[in-house]
N, C-alpha and C positions, 0 to 999 in steps of 0.2 A: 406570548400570553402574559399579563399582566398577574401581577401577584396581588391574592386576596387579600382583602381585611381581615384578619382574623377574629371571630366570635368570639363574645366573651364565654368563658369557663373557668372551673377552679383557680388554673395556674394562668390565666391572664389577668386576673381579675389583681392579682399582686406584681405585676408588671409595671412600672412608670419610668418614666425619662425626666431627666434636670437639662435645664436649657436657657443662664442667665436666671433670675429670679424665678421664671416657672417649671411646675411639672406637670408632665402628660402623664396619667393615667388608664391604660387603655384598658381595663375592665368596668371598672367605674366609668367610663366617659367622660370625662371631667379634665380639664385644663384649670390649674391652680396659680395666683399668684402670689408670693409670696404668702403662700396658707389660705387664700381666697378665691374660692370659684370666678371663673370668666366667663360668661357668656357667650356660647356659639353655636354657630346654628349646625345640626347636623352632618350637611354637607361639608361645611369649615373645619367640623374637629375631623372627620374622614380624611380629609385631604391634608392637616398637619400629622394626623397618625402616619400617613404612609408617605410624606416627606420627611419625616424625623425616623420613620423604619430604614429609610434608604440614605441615611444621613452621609455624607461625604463624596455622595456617588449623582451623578447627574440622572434625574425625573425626566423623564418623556414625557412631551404635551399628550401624546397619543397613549401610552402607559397609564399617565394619571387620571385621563378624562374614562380609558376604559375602568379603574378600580370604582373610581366615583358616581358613573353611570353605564353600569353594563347594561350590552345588548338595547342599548336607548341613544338616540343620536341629540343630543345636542349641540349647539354651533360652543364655537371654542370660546364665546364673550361668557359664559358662564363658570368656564377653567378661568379667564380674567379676573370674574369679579370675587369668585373664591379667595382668588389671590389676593386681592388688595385687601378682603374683610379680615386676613391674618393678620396680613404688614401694618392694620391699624393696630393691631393687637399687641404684633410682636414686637412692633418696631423695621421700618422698612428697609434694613440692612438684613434682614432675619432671613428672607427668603431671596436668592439669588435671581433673577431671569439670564439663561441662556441664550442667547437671540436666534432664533428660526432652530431652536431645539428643545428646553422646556426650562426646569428648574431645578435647582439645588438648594436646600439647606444650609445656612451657614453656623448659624451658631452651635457651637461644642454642645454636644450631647454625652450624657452619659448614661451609658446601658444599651443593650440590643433585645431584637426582639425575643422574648420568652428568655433570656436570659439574666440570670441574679444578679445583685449589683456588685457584691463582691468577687462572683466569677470574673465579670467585668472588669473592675477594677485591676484584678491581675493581669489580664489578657492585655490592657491595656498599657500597662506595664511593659510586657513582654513583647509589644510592636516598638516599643522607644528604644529596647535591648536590641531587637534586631536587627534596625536597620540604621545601627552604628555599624555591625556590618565588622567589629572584634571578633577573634576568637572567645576571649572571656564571654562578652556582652550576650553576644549569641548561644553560648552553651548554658549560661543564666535561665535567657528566654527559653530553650526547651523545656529546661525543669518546670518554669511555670506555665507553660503548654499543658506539660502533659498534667498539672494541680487542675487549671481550669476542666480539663476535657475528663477526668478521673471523676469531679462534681456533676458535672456534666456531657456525657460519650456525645450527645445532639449540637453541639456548640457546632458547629460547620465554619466557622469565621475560623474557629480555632485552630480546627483539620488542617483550614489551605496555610497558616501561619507558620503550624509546624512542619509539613510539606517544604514549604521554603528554608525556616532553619536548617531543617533534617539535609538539606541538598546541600547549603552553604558547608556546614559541618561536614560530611562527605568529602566535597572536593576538598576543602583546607585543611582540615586538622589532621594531624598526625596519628591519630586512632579511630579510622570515624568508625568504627566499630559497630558497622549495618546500620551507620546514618543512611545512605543511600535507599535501601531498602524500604525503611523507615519514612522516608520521603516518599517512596511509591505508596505505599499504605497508606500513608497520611493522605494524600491526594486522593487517592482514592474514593476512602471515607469523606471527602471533603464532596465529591462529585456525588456522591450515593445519595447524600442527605440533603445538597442542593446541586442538584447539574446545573443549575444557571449563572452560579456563584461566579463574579466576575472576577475578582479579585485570584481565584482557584485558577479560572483561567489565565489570567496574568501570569503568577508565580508556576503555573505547571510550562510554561511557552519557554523557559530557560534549561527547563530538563529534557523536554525533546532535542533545541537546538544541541545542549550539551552532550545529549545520543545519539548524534548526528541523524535524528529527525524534523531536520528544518523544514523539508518540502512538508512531511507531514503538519508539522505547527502551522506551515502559511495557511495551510488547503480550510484547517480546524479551525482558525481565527478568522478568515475570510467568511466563510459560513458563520460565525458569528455576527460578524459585522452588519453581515447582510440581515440580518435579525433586528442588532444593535446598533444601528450606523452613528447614533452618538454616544458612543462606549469608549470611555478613552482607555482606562486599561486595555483594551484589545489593543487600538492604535500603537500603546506602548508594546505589548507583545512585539508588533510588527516590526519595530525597529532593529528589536535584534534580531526577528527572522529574518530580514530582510539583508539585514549584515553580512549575518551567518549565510546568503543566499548570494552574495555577493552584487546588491541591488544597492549600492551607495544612495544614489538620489532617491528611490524611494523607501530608503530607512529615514531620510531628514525629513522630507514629507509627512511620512508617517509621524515624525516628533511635532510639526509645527501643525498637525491636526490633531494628536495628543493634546498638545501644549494651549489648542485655539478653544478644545470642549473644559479644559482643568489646566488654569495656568500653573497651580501648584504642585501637579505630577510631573514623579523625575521618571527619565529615561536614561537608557545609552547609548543616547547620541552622542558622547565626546569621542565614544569610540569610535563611532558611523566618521565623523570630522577628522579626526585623526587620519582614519586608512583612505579618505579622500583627500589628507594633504593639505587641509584647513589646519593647520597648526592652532595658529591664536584662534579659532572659532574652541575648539576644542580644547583651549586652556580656560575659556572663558567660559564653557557650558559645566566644566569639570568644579572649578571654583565654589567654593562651600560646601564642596563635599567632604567623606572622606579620603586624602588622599592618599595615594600609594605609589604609581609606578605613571599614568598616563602621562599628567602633566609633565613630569620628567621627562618623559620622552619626547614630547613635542619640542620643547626648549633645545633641548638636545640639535632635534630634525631642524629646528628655525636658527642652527646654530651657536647658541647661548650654552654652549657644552660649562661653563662655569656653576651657571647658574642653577641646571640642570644638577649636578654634581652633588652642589651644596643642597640642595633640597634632597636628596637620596639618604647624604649622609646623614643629616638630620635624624629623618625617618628610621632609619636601620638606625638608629643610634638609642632612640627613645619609643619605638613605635613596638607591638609584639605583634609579630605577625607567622603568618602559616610558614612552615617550610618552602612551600611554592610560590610566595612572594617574596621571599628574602633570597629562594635564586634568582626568579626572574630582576629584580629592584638591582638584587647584588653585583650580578654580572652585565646590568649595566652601566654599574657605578665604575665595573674595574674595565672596563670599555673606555671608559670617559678620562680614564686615569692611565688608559694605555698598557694595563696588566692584559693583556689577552689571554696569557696562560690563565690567570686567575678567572675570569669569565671562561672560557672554558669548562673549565673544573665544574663550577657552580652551574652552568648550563647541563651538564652531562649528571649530576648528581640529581635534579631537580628529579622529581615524583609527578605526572601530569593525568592524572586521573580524571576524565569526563571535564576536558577544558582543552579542546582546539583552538580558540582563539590565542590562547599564550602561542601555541605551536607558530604563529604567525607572525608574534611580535621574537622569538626567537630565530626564526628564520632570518627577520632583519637585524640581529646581532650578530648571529654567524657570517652574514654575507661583507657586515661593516666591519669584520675581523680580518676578512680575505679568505675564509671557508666556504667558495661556494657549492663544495660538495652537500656541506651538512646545510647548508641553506636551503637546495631543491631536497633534500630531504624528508627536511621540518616541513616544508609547504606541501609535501604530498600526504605527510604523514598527517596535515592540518585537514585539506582535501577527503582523505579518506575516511577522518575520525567527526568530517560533517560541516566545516568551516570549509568556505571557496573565497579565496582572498580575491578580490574583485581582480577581474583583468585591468582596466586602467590602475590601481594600486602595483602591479606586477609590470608593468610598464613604467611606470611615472617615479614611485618611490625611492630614492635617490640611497637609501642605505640600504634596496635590493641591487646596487649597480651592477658588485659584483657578481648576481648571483644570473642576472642576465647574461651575462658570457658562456654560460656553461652552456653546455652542451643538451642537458634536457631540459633548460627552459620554455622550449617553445612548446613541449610533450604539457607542462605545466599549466603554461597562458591556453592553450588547446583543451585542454579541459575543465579547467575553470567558465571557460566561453560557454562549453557545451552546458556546462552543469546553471551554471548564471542561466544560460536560455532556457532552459529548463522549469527553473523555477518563476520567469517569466512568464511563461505559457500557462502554468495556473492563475498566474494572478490575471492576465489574459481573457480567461478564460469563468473569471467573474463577476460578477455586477459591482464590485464596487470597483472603482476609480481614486486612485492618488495622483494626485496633479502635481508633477513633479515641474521643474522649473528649468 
């Protein structure tokens, strides 16, 4: 179902957007330039209101034509020529086309709908803190979470924001002190006041998998898609379902359709690349990010243990990071260095709360130490807590060697197979299709 125009009333009527020299008005009706009405016909300003409500996010040909002409069929050269009488207006960078999907928004907007511009302003703020992806940055952005959402409880952009902080906070910080919790609630309310919120969905697809609800996330997102089939946050969801599901080829998939509807959305795919053995794919997807531990570890796997080394130290040198990445970073620094005891130590001390996929990448530390006990260990313990390390990664992985000798390896790869078909047969079992390669 296509989302209304909203009527004017009181509190719309104070509502406007900045976008490059103009503002939209959505009570007034009115497109302004620089301080001067613009001329548009009806249909025109309808169809920039509800591309600049949905700014960032990819428009449906099929979405838009319903907001613009409910329950009236007209052929799609009228959604065309809509279009063009903007791009005279806006300038034809303004409005994106999608090819055989619809359109997107391009220029920076500021403000959402029904909400004030200095709420905004914060909130806005508080997405730049987040997803630097610090402890500081991040415990920042809740405080102005909850400024925004305290002016306004309705804000639902806000709910799924906090939702995410709230879970980050949880797994890393040293006190999350019913961050977790917090994160449930927050999602929650983010779902109550818009169930369709994409974004909601996006950021809740990390706390299932992290609950070892993957199958449940794939089943949730699938049924999205099939709704939304040019939804790229859902696609992104998928990647790490599909990780977590142990479906290698179609978590890249899932990113290079991610990647094909929003070149500018990130995934994690370096880590999909990684546990498939793509080394340099996955130093190169990783790249501008922030980094922490993956890159290193490929180097490492691609042999460049120096190189590897010197970037750990670095980081643990000048970087603040969670207790749980200064073990996992640490003990593989003291791996690299040949301190085993020291790794050790630091593996065994580590705190892993609602984060299987570390249990995976420790696995292959203990095995590259010569502990293949505590290597089939970590992998079941990965296994049960909702991560299935893909059976070719459990084959092929060259610093699980030793862990292949043991004796319940094969108890390991045997369930992984089952649980991976498993989560196959849903997707199977839907109408959509990843064309995996």
């Amino acid at each position: 179902m296509a989302k209304e125009i909203p009527k004017k009333n009181q509190r719309t009527a104070e509502i406007s957007w900045r976008f490059g020299e103009f503002e939209l008005n959505q009570g007034e009706r009115i497109l302004l330039r620089d301080g001067e009405p613009v001329a548009l016909a009806p249909k025109s300003f309808d169809a920039l209101l509800y591309l600049v409500r949905n700014a960032e996010h990819l428009v449906g040909k099929s979405d838009l034509m319903e907001a613009l002409w409910p329950s009236t069929f007209v052929s799609e050269a009228n959604l065309t020529n809509t279009i063009v009488s903007l791009r005279k207006v806006l300038g034809q960078d303004a409005i994106r086309t999608v090819s055989k999907h619809g359109y997107r928004f391009a220029m920076p907007v500021q403000g959402k709908p029904g909400i004030a511009r200095e709420i905004y302003e914060k909130f806005a703020r508080a997405k730049e803190l987040t997803v630097q992806r610090s402890l500081e940055s991040t415990t920042r952005a809740r405080e102005l979470y909850w400024l925004c959402l305290a002016e306004d409880p309705t804000f639902a952009l806000a709910w799924a924001w906090l939702g995410r902080c709230c879970w980050f906070l949880g797994k890393f910080s040293a006190n999350p002190s019913g961050d977790v919790e917090l994160s449930d609630a927050a999602f929650r309310r983010a779902f109550l006041i818009d169930p369709d919120l994409a974004c909601a969905h996006q950021f809740y697809t990390p706390v299932e998998t992290d609950l070892g609800e993957s199958r449940r996330a794939l089943a949730r997102l699938l049924k999205r898609i099939e709704r939304h089939p040019a939804e790229p946050e859902s696609f992104t969801g998928l990647v790490q379902v599909f990780r977590f599901c142990g479906l290698l080829r179609e978590s890249v998939a899932a990113h290079k359709r991610a990647t094909s509807l929003d070149p500018t959305i990130v995934t994690s795919v370096p880590h999909t690349l990684f546990l498939a053995g793509d080394y340099a794919s996955a130093i190169e997807t990783y790249s501008g990010r922030a980094s922490y531990y993956l890159d290193a570890a490929a180097w490492a796997a691609l042999g460049d243990k120096a190189r590897a080394a010197m970037l750990l130290r670095e980081r643990l040198a000048r970087m603040s990071l969670s207790e749980l990445m200064k073990g996992l970073m640490g003990s593989l620094l003291a791996l690299l260095e040949g301190r085993f005891g020291d790794a050790f130590h630091c593996m065994e001390a580590m705190r892993i709360p609602h984060e299987p996929e570390v249990l995976v990448y420790l696995a292959r530390h203990y095995s590259f130490m010569g502990s293949p006990d505590l290597a089939i260990n970590a992998l079941k313990d990965a296994a049960q807590s909702g991560f299935v390390c893909a059976p070719d990664t459990l084959r092929s992985d060259e610093w699980l060697k030793s862990a292949r000798t043991h004796a319940g390896f094969g108890s390991v790869l045997t369930e992984a197979e089952i649980l991976m078909d498993q989560a196959h047969s849903i997707l199977q079992r839907s109408t959509v299709r990843i064309m995996t390669s």
